[in-house]
Backbone as a printed PyTorch tensor [residue, N CA C, xyz], in Angstrom:
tensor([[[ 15.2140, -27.9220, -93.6210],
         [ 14.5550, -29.1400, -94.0580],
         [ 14.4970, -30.1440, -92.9090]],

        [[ 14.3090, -31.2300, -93.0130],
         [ 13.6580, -32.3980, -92.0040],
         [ 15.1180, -32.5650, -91.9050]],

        [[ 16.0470, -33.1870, -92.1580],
         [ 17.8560, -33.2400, -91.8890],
         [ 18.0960, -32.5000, -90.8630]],

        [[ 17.9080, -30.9040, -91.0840],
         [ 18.3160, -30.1090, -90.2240],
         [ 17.4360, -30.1370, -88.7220]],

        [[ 16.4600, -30.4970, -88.7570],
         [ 15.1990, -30.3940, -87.5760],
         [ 15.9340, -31.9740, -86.9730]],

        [[ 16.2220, -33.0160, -87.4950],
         [ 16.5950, -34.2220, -87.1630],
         [ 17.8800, -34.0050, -86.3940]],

        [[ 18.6740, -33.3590, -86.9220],
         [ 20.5180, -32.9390, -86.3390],
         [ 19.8950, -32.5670, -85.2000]],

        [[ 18.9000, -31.0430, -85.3540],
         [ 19.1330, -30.3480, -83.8200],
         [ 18.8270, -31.1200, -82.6320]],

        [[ 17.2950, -32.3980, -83.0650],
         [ 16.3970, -32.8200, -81.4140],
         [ 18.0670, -33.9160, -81.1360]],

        [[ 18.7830, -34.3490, -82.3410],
         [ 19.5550, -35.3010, -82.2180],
         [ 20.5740, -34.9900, -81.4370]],

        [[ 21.5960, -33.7100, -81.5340],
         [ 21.8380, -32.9070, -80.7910],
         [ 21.7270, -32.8750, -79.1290]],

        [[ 20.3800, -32.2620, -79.4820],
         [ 19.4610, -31.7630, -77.6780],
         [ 19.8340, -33.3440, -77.1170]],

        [[ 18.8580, -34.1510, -77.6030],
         [ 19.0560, -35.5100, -76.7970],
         [ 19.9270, -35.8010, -76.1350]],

        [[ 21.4230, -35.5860, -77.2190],
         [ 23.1360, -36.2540, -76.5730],
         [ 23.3150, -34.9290, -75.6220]],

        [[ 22.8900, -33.8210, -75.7100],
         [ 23.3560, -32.9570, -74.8570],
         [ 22.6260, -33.3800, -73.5580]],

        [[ 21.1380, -33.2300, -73.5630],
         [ 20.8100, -33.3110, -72.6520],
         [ 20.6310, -34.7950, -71.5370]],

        [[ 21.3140, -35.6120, -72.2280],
         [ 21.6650, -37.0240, -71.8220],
         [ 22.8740, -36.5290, -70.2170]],

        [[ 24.0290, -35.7900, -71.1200],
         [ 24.8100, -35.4120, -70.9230],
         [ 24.9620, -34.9210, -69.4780]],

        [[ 23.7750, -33.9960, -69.5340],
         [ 23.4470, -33.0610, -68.5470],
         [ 22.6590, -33.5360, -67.3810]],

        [[ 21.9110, -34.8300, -67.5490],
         [ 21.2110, -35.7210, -66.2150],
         [ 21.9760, -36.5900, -66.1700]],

        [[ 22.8970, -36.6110, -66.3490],
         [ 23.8200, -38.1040, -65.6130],
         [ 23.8910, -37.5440, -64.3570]],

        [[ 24.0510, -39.5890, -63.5520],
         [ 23.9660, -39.1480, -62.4000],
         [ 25.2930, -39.3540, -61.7610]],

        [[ 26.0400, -39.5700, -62.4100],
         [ 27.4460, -39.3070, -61.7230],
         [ 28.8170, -39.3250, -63.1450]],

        [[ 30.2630, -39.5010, -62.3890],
         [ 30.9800, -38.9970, -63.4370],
         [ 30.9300, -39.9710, -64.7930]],

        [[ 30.7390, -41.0470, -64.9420],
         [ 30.8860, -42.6250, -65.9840],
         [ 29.7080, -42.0110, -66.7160]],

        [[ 28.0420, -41.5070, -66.0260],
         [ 27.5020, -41.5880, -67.1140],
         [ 27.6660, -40.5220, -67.5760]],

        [[ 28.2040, -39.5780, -67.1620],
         [ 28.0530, -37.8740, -67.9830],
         [ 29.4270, -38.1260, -68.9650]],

        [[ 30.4920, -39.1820, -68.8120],
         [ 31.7970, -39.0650, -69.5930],
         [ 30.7970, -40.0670, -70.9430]],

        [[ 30.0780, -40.8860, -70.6450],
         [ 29.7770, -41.6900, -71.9200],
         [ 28.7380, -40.9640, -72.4590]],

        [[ 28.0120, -39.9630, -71.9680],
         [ 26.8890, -39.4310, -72.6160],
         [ 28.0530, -38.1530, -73.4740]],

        [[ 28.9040, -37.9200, -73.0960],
         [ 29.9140, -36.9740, -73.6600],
         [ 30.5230, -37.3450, -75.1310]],

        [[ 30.9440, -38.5610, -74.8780],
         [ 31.7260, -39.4590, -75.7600],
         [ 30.5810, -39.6730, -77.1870]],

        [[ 28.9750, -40.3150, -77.0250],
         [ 28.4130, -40.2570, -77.7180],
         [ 27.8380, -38.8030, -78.4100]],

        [[ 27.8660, -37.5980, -77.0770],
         [ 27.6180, -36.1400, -78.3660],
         [ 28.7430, -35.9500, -78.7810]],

        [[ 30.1520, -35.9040, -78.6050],
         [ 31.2540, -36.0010, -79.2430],
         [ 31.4450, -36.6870, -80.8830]],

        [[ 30.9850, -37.9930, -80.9330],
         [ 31.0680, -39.1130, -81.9320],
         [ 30.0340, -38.5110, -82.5760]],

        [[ 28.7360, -38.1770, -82.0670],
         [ 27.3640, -37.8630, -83.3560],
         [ 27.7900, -36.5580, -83.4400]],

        [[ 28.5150, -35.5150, -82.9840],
         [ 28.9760, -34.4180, -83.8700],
         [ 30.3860, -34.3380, -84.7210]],

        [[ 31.2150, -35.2560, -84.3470],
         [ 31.9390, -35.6800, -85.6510],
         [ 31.6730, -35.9620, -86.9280]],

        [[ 30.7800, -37.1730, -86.2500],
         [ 30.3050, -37.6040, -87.7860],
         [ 29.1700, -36.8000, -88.8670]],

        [[ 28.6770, -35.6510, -88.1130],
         [ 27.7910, -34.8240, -88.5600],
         [ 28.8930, -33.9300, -89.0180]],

        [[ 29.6570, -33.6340, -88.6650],
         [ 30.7880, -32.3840, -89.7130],
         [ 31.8770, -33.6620, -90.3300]],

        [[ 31.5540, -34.5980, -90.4330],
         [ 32.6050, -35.3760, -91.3950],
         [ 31.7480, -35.6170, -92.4750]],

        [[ 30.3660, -35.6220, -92.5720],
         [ 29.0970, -36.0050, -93.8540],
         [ 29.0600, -34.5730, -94.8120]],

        [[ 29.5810, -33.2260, -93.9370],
         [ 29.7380, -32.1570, -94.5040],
         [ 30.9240, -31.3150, -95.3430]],

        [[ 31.9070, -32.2370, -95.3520],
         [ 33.1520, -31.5300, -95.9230],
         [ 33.3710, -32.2600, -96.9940]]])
């Protein structure tokens, strides 16, 4: 459904945020935010 299509680009984004930082501060905060939006995506599920 549209939820699930929304999680994944939501996902890609924090990952791929993650993955163009340009040094260590922004790849630890782009970390911290896919960290936090996949918490809270398996805390809406249990």
């Amino acid at each position: 459904d549209s939820r699930d299509k929304d999680e994944v680009s939501g996902f890609t984004a924090r990952a791929q945020a993650a993955g163009e930082a340009k040094n260590l501060t922004q790849m630890h905060e782009a970390a911290e935010r896919l960290h936090d939006w996949t918490a809270r995506r398996l805390g809406e599920r249990r």
